[in-house]
N, C-alpha and C positions, 0 to 999 in steps of 0.2 A: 261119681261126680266129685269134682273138688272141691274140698271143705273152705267155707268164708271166712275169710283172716279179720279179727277182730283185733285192733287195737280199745284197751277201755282206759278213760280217764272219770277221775270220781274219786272227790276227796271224803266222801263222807266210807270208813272204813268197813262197817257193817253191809253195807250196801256193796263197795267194791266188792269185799270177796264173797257176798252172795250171789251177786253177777258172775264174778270170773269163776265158779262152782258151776252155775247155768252153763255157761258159754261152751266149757270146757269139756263141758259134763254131758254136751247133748252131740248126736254125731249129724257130720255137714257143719261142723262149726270148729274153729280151732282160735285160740286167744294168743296173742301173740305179746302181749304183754297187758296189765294193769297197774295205772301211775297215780299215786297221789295230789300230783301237780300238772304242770305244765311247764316249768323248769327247763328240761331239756327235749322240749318237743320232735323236735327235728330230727335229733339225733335218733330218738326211741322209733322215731316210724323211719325212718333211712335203713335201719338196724335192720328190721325185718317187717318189709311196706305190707302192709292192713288193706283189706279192701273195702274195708269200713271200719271209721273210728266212732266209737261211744262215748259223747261228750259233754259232760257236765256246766253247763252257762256259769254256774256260781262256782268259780275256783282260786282257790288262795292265789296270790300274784299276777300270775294271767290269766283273765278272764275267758269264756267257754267262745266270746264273741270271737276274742281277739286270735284266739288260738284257729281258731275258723279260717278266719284270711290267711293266714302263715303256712297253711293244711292245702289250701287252695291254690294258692300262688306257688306253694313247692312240690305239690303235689298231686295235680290237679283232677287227675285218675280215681282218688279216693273219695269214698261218699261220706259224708258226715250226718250223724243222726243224731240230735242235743236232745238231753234228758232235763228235766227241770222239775220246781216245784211252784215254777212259775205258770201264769196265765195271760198276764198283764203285756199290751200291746208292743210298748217298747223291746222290751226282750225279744217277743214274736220278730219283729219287726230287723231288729238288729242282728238274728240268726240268721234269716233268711237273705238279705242280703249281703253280710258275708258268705255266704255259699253254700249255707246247711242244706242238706235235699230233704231233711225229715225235722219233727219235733214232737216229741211223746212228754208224758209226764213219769216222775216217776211212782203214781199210783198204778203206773201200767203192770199187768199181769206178768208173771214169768210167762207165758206161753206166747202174750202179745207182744212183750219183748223180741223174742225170736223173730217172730213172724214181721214186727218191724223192719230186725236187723235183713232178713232175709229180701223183704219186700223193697226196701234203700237200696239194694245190692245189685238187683234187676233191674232197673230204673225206675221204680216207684218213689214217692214223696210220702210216704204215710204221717198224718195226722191224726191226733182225736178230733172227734165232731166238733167239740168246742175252736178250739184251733181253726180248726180247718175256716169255719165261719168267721172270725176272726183274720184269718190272711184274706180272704175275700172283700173282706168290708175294708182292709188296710188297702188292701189294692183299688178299689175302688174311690177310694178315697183322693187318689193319687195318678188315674187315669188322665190321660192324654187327649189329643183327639182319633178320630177313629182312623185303622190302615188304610191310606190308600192305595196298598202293596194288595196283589194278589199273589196270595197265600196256594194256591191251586187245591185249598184242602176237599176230600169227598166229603160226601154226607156224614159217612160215618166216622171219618176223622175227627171232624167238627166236633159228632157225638161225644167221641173219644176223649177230647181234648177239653168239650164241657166238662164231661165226670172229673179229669183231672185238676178242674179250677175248683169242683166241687173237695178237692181233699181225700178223695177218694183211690184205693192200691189198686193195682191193676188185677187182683182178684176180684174184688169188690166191681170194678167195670167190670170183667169177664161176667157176674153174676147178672150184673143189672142189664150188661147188650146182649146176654144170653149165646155170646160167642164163647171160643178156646180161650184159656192161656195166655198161649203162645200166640196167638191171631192179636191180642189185645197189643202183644207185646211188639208183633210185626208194625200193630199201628202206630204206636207210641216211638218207634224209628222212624218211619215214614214222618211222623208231624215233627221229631226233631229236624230231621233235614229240610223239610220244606220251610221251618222257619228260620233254621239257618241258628239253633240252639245245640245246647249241649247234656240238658240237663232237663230233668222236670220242673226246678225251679225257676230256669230262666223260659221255659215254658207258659206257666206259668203266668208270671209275671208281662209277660210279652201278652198274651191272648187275653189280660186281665186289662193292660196301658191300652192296649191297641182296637178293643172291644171287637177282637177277631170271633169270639162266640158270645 
């Protein structure tokens, strides 16, 4: 299997290179660079494109938000996973809508690290609990009125598509509908196409506006 190209940004230095140590260090995983800044963004993932960048919110000059849209817009393939020491809603708020698909803290585990980077990489959103309840209630907050679009989802999609508003990886659903994988993973294409998304976040986001579950 082919190893996942990490791009990391992360000004705090202890931290970076105990990261790019993990990354590098574990196999299924290859680091393809780690930056101080954000500086020359563009140039660093053009250089040698990442299939998931590691991205620091608090960063000298450009911030983790801003770096987000600039990732998205030139980049759009790559999955973005912000690391913070943050909680507070605005942040939340401002990642995700720039186009972050994930947000951890960085009291995260080395091992949940991984399992982030990995679970972003497959089309997961992975969150902590805290978060996760958080994007819920921000979206809720923000809700629309309900689709009148038939969505043509199964029952189980629906299921599917609950767990995911829930903040929940697609292991975590494989656990809880007592299905595969890879079935979970079959579903979670299936519900992108039929909502006509690209992403878990605009997933999401969509079934959260639209009060599709």
């Amino acid at each position: 299997m082919q190893a996942i190209k990490v791009a990391l940004f992360e000004d705090n230095k202890h931290l970076r290179e105990s990261l790019s140590i993990l990354i590098s260090g574990t196999p299924g995983f290859q680091l393809t660079g780690a930056y101080p800044d954000c500086d020359e963004l563009l140039y660093q993932l053009n250089k040698e494109l990442p299939d998931v960048v590691l991205m620091d919110i608090e960063m000298p000059g450009m911030r983790g938000t801003e770096a987000v849209k600039l990732i998205k817009k030139d980049f759009p393939e790559v999955q973005v996973l912000m690391q913070t020491v943050f909680q507070d809603d605005e942040n939340i708020f401002q990642s995700i809508c720039a186009g972050a698909s994930g947000y951890i803290l960085k009291t995260t585990s080395p091992a949940q690290y991984l399992e982030a980077i990995r679970d972003v990489h497959q089309g997961g959103s992975p969150m902590s609990p805290f978060i996760a309840r958080r994007v819920v209630s921000l979206f809720a907050q923000n809700v629309s009125v309900p689709s009148l679009h038939n969505y043509q989802l199964t029952p189980k999609e629906k299921e599917v598509l609950s767990l995911m508003v829930q903040g929940k990886s697609i292991k975590m659903i494989a656990d809880a509908s007592d299905i595969s994988y890879e079935t979970v993973r079959t579903h979670v294409k299936n519900i992108y196409s039929k909502l006509h998304v690209n992403c878990n976040t605009e997933a999401v986001s969509k079934a959260m506006r639209e009060k599709i579950v």
